[in-house]
N, CA and C atoms of all chains as a GROMACS GRO file, in nm:
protein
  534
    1UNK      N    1  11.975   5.365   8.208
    1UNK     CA    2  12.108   5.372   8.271
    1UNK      C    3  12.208   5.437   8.174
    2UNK      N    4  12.299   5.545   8.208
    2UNK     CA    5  12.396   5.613   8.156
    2UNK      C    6  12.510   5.550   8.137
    3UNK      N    7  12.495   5.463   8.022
    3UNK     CA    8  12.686   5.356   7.986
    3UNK      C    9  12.781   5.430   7.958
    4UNK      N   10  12.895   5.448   8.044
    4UNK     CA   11  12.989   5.496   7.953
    4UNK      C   12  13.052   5.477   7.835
    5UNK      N   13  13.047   5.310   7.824
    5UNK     CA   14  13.071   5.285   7.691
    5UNK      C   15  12.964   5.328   7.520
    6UNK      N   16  12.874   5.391   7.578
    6UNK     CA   17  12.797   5.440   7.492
    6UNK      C   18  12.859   5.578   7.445
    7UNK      N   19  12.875   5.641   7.574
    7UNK     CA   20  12.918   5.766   7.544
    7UNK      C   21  13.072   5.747   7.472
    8UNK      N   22  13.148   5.729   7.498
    8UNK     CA   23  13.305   5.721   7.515
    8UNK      C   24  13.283   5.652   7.289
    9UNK      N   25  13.209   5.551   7.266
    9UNK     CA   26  13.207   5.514   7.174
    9UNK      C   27  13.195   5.636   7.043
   10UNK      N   28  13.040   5.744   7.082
   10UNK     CA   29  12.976   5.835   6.983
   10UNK      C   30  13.097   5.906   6.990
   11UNK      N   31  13.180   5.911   7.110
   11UNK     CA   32  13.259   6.069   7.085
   11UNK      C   33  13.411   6.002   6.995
   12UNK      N   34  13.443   5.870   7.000
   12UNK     CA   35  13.548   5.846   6.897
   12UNK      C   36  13.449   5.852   6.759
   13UNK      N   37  13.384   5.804   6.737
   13UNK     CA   38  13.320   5.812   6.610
   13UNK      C   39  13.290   5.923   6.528
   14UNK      N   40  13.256   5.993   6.665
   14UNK     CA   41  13.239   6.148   6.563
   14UNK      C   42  13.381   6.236   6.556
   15UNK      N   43  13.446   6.201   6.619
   15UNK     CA   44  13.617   6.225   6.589
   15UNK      C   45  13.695   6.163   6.436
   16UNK      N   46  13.626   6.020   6.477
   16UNK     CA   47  13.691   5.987   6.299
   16UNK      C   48  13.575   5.972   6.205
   17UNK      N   49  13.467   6.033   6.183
   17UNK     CA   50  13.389   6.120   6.082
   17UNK      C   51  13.440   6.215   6.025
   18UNK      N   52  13.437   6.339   6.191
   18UNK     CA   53  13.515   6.436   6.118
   18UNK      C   54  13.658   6.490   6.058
   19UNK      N   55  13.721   6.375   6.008
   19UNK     CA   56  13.833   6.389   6.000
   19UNK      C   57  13.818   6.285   5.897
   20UNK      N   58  13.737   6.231   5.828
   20UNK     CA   59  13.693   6.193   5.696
   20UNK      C   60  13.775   6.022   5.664
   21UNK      N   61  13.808   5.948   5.807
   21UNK     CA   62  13.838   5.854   5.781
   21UNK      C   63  13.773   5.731   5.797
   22UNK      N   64  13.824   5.643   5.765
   22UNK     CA   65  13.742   5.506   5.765
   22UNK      C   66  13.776   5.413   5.906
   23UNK      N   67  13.657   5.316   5.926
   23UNK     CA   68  13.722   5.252   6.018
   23UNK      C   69  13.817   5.157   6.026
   24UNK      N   70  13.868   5.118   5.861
   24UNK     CA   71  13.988   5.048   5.849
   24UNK      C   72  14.126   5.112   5.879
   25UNK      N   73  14.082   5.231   5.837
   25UNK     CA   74  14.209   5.321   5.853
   25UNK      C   75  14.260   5.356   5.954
   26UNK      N   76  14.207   5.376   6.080
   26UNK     CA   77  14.163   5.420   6.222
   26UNK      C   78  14.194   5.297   6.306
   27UNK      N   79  14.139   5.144   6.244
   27UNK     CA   80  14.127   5.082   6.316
   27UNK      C   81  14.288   5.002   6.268
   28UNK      N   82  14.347   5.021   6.194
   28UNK     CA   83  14.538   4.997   6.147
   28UNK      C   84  14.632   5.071   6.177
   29UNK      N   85  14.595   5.218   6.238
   29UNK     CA   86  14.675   5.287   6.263
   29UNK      C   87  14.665   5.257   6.408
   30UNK      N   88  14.529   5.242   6.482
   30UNK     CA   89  14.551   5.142   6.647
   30UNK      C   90  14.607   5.041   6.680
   31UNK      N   91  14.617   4.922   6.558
   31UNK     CA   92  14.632   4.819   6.586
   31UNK      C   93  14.520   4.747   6.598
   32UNK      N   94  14.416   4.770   6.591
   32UNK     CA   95  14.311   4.689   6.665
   32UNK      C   96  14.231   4.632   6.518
   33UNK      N   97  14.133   4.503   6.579
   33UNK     CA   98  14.079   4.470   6.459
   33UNK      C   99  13.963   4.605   6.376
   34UNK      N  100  13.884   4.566   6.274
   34UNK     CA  101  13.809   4.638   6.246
   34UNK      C  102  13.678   4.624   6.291
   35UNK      N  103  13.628   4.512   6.387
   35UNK     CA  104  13.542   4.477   6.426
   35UNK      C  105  13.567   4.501   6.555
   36UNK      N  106  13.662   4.476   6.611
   36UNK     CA  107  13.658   4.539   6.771
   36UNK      C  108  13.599   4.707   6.764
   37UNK      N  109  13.710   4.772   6.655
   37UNK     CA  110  13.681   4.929   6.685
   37UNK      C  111  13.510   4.977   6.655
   38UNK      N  112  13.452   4.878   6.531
   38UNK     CA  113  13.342   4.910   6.532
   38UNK      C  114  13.250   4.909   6.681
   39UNK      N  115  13.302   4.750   6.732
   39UNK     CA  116  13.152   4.776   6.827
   39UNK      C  117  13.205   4.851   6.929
   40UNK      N  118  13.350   4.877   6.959
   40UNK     CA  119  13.366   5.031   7.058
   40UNK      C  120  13.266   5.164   7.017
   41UNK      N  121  13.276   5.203   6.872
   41UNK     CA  122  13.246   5.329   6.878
   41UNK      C  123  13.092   5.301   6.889
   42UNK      N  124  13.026   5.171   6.851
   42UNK     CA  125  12.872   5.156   6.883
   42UNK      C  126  12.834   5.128   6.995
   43UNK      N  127  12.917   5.132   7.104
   43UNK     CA  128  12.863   5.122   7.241
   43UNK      C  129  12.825   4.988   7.272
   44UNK      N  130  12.909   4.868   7.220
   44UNK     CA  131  12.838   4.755   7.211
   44UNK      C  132  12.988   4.659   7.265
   45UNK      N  133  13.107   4.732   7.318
   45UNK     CA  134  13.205   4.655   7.401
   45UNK      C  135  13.270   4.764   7.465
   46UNK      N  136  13.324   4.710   7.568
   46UNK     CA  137  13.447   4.824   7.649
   46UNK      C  138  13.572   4.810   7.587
   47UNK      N  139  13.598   4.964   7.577
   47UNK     CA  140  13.730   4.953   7.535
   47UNK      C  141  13.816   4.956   7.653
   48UNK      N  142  13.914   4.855   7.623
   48UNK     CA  143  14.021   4.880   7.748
   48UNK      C  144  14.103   4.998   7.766
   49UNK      N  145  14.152   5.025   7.878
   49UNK     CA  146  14.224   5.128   7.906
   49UNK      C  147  14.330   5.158   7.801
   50UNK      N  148  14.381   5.041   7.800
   50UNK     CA  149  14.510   5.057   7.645
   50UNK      C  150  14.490   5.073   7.524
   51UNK      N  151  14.293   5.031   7.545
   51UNK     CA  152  14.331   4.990   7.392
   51UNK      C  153  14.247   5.137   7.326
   52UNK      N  154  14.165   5.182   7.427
   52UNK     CA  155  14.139   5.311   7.403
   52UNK      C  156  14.228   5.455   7.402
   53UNK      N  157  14.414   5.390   7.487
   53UNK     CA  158  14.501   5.508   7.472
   53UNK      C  159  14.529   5.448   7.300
   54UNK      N  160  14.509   5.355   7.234
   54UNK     CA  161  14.581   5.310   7.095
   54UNK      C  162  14.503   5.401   7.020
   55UNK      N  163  14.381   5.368   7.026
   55UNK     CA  164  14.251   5.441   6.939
   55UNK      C  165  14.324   5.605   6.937
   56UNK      N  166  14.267   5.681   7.063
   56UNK     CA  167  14.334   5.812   7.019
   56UNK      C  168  14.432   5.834   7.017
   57UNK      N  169  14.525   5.745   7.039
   57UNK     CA  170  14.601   5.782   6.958
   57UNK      C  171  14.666   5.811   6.758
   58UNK      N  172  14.600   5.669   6.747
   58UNK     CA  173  14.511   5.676   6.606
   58UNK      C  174  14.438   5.810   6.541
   59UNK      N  175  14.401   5.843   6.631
   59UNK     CA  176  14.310   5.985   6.652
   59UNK      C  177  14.390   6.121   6.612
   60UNK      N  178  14.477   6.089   6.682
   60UNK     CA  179  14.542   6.232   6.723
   60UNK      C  180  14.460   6.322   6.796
   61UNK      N  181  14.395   6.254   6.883
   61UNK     CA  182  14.333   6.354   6.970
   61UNK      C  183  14.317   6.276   7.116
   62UNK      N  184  14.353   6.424   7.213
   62UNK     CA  185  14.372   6.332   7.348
   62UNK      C  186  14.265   6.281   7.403
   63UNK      N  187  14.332   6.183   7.536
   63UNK     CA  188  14.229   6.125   7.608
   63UNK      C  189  14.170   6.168   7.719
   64UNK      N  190  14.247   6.321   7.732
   64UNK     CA  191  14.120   6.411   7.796
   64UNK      C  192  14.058   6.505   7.680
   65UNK      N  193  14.052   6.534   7.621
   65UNK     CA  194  13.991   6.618   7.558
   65UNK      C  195  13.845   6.512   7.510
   66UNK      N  196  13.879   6.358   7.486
   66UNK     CA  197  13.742   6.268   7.468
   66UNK      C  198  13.695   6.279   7.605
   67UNK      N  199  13.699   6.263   7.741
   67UNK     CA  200  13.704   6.236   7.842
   67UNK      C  201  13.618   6.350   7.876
   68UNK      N  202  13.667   6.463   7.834
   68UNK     CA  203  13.601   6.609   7.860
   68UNK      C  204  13.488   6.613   7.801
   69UNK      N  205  13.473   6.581   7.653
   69UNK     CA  206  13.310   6.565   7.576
   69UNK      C  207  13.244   6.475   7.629
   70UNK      N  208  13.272   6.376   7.687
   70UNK     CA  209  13.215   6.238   7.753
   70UNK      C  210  13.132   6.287   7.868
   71UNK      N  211  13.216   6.361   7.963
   71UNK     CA  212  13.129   6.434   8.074
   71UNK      C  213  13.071   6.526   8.080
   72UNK      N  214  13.044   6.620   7.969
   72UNK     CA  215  12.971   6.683   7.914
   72UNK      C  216  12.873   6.637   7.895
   73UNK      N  217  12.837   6.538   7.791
   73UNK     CA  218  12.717   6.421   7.732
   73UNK      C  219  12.677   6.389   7.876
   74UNK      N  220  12.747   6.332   7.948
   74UNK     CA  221  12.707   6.239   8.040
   74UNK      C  222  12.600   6.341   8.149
   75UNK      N  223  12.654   6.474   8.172
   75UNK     CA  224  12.615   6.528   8.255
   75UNK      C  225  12.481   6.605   8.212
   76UNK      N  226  12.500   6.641   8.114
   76UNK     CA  227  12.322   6.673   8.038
   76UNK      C  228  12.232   6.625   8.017
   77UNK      N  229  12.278   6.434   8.013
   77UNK     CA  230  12.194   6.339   8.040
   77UNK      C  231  12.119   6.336   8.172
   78UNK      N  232  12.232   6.340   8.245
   78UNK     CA  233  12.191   6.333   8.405
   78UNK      C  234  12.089   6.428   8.427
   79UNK      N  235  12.140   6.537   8.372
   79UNK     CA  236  12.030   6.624   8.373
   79UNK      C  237  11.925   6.727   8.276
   80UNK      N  238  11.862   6.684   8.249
   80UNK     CA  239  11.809   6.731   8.090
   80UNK      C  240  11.733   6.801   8.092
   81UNK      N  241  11.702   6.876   8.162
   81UNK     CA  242  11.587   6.965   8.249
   81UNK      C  243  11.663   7.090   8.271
   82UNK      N  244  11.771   7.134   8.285
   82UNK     CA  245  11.842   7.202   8.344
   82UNK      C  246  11.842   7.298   8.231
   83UNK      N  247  11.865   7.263   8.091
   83UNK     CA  248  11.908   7.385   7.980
   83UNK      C  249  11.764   7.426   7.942
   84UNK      N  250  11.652   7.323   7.982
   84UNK     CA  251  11.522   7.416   7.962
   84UNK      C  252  11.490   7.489   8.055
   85UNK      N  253  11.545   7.510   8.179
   85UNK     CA  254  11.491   7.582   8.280
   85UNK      C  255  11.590   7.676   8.267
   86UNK      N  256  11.699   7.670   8.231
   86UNK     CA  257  11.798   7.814   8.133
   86UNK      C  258  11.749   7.903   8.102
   87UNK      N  259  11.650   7.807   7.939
   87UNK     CA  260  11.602   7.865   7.839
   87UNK      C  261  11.495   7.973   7.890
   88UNK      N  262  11.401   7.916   7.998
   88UNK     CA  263  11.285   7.987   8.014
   88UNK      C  264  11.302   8.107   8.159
   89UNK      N  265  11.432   8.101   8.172
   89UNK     CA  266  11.492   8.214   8.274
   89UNK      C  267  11.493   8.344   8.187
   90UNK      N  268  15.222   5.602   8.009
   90UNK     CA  269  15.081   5.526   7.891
   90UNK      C  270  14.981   5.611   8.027
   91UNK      N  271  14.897   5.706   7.951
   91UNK     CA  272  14.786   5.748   8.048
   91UNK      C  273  14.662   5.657   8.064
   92UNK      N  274  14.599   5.587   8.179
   92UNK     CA  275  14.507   5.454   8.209
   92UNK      C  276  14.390   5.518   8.220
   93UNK      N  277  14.281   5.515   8.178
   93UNK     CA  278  14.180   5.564   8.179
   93UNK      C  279  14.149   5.502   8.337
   94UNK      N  280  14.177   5.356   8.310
   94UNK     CA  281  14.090   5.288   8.481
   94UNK      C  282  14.126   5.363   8.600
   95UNK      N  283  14.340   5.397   8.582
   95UNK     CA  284  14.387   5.457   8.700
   95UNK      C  285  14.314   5.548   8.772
   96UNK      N  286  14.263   5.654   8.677
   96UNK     CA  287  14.220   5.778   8.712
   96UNK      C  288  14.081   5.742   8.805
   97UNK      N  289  13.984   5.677   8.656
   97UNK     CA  290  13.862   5.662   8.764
   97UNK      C  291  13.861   5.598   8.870
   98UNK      N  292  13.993   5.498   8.941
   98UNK     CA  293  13.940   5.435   9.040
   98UNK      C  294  14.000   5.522   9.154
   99UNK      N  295  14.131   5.600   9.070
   99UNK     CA  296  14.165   5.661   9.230
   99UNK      C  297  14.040   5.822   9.219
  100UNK      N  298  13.973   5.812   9.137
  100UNK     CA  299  13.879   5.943   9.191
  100UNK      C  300  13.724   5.888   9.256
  101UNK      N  301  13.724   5.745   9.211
  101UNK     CA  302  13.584   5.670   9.343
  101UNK      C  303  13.651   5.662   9.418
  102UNK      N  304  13.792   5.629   9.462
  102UNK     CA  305  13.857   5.595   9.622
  102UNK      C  306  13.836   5.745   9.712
  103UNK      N  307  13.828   5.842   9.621
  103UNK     CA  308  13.850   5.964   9.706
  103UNK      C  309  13.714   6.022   9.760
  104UNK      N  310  13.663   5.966   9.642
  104UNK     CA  311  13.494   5.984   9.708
  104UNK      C  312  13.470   5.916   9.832
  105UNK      N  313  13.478   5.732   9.845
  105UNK     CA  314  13.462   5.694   9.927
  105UNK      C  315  13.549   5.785  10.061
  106UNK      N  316  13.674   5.749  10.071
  106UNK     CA  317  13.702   5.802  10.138
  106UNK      C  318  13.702   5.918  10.227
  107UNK      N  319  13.647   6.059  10.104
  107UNK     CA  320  13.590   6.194  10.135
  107UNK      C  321  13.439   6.175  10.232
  108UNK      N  322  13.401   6.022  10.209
  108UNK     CA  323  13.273   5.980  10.263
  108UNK      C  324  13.271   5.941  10.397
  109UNK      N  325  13.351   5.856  10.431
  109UNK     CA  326  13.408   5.827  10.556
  109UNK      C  327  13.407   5.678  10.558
  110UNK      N  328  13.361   5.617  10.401
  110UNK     CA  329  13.308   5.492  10.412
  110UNK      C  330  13.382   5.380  10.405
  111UNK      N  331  13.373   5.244  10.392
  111UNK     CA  332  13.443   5.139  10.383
  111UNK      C  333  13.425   5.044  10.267
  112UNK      N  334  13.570   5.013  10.222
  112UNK     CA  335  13.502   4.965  10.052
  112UNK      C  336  13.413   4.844  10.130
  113UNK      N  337  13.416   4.773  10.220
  113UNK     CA  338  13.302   4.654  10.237
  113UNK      C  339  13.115   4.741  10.250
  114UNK      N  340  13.116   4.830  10.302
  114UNK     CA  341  12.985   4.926  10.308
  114UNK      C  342  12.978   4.982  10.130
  115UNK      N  343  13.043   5.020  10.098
  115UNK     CA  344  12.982   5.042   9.902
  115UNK      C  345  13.031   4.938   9.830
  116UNK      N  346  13.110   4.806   9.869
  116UNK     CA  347  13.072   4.736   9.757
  116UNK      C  348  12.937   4.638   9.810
  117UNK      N  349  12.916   4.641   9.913
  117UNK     CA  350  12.749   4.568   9.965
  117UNK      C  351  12.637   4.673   9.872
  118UNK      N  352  12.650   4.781   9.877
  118UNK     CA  353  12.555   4.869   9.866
  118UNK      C  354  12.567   4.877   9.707
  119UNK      N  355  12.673   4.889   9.631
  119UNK     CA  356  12.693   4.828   9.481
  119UNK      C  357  12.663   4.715   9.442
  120UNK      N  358  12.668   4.618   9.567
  120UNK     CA  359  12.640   4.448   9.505
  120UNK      C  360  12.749   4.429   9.380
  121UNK      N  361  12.891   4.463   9.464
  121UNK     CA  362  13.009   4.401   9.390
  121UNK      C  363  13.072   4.377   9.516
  122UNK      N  364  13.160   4.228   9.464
  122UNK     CA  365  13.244   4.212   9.533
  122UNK      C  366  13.350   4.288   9.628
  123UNK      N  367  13.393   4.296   9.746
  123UNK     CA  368  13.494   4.344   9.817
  123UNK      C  369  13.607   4.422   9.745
  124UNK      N  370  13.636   4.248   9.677
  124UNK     CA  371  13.769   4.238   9.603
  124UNK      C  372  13.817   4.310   9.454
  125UNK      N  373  13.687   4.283   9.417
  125UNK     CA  374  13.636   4.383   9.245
  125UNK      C  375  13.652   4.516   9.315
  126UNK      N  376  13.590   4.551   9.425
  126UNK     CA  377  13.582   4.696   9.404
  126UNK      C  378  13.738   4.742   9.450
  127UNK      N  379  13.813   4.683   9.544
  127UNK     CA  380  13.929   4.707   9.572
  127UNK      C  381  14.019   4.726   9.442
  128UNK      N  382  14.004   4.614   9.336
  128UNK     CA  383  14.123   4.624   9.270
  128UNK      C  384  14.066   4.729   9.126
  129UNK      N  385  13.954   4.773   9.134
  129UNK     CA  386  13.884   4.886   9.045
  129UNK      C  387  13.950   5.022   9.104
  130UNK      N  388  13.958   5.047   9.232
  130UNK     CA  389  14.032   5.146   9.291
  130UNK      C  390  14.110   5.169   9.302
  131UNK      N  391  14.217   5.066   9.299
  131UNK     CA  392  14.325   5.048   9.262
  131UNK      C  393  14.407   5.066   9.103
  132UNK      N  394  14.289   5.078   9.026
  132UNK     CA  395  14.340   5.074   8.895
  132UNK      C  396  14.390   4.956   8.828
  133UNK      N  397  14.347   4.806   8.858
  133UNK     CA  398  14.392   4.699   8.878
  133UNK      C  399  14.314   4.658   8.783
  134UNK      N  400  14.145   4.705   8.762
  134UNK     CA  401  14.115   4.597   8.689
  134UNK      C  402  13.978   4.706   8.601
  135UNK      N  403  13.972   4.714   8.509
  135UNK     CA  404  13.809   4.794   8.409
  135UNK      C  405  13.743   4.758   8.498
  136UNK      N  406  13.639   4.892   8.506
  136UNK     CA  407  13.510   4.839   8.572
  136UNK      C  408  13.403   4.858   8.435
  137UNK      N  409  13.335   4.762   8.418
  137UNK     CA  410  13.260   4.771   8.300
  137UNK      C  411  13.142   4.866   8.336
  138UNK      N  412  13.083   4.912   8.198
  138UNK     CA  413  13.000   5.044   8.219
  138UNK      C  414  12.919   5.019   8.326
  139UNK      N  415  12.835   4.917   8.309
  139UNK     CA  416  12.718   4.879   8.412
  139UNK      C  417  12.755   4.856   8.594
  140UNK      N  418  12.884   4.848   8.639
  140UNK     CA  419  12.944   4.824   8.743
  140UNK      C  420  13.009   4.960   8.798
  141UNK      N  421  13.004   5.071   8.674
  141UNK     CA  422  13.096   5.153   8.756
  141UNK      C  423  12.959   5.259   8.745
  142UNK      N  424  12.812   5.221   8.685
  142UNK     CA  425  12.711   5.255   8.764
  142UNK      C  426  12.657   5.255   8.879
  143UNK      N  427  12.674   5.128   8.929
  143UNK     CA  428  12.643   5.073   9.040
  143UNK      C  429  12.738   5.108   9.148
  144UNK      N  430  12.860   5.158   9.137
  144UNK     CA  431  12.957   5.191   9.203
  144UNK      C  432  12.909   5.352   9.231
  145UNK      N  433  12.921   5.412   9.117
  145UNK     CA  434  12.880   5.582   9.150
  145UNK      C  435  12.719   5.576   9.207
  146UNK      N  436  12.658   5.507   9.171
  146UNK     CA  437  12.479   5.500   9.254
  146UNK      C  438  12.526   5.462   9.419
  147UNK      N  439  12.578   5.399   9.453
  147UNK     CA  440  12.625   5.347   9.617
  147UNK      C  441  12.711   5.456   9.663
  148UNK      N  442  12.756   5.500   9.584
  148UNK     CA  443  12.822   5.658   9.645
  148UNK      C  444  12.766   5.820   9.646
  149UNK      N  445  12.663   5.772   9.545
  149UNK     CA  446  12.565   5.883   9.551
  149UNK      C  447  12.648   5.975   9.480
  150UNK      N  448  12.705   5.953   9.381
  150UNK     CA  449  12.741   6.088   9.331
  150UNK      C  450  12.738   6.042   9.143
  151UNK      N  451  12.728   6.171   9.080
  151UNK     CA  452  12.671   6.129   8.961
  151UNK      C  453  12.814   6.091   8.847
  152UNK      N  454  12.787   6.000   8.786
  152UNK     CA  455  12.903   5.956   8.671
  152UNK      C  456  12.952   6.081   8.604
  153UNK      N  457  12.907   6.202   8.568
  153UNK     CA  458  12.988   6.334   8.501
  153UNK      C  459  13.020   6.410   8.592
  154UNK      N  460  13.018   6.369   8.744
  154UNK     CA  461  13.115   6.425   8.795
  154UNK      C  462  13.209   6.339   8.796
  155UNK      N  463  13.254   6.225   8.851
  155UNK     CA  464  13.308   6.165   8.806
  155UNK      C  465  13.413   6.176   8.685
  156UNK      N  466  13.312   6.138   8.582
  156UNK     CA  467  13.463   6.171   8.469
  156UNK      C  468  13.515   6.312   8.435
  157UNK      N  469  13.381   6.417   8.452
  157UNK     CA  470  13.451   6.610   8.468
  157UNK      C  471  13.595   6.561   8.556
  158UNK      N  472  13.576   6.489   8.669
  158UNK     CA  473  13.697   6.508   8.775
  158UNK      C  474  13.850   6.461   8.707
  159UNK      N  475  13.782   6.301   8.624
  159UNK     CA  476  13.909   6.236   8.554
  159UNK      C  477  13.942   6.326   8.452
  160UNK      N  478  13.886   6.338   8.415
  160UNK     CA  479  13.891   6.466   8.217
  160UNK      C  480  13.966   6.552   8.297
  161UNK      N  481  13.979   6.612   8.428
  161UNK     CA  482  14.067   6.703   8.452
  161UNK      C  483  14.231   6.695   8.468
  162UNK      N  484  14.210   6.544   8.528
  162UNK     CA  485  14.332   6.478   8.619
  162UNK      C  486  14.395   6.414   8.480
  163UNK      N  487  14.369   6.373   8.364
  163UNK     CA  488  14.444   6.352   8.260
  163UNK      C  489  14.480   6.442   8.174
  164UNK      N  490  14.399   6.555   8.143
  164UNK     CA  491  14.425   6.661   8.047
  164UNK      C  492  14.578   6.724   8.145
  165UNK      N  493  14.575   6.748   8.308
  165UNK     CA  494  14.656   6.796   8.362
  165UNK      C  495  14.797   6.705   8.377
  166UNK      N  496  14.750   6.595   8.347
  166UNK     CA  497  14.862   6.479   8.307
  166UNK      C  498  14.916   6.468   8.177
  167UNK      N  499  14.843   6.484   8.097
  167UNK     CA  500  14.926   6.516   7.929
  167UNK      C  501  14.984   6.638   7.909
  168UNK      N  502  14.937   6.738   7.991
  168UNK     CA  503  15.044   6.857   7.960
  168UNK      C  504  15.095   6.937   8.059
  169UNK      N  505  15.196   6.860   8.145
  169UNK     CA  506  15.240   6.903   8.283
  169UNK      C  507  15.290   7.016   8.292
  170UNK      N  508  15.372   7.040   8.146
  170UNK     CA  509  15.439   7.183   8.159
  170UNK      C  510  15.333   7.296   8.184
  171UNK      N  511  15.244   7.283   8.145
  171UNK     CA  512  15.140   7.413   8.097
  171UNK      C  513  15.126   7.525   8.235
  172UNK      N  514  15.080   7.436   8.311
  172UNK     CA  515  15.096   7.507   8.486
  172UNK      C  516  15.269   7.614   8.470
  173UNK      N  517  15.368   7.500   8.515
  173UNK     CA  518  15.490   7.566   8.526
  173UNK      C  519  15.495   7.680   8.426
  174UNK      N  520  15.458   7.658   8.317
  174UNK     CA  521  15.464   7.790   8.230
  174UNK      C  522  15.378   7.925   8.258
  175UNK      N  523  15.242   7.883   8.298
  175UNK     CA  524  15.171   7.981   8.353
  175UNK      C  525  15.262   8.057   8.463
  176UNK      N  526  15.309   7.980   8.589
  176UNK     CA  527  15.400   8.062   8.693
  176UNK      C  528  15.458   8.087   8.636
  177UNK      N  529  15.520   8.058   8.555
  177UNK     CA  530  15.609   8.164   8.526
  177UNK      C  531  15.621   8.329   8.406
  178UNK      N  532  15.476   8.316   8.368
  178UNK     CA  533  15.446   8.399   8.328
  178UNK      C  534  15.394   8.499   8.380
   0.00000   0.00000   0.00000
């Protein structure tokens, strides 16, 4: 089954990787504990609507532009067959 | 404050609706409550990952369309001017 909270989690995480911060740092500039934000970005709680506008905002990056990589992931999942039958066109 | 829930529930309402269906016919067919699915559509309440599976499976349509649709309806919500500027360019 395709969780969104799986997805929605990898794509904050690899947002504050690349941007070389910690999850204390990330997770004080949200407000949120450091243990909530962890098991958000591990796909292991839902983030709420608010508390995921706090996060990117933390971020500095919007909540469509995560939203946009999310359905990306999500949709290659759905279908994973599709970029090999690309490939061999 | 942009709601992540708002979006997705008013873009399953439009599905259903585009469907011809009745939230009592997809929340039977989701095996969620009436009332859950009403106030999910409403933007009233998170639908947790595993529920807003079961919601897009009873509607037959896949979760990255779905959020492609929201990722659109918020990116076009964080930067309203962008349109007006295009007309007028």
């Amino acid at each position: 089954m395709i969780l969104l909270r799986t997805h929605i989690g990898a794509t904050l995480r690899a947002s504050r990787i690349a941007q070389g911060r910690t999850l204390r740092d990330v997770a004080k500039s949200a407000r949120v504990s450091l243990g909530y934000l962890s098991e958000v970005e591990r796909g292991q709680k839902e983030a709420s609507s608010e508390l995921l506008h706090a996060i990117t905002a933390a971020l500095d990056i919007s909540l469509g532009e995560v939203l946009s990589s999310v359905a990306h992931q999500v949709m290659s999942q759905e279908a994973p067959t599709l970029s090999v039958v690309d490939d061999a066109a």
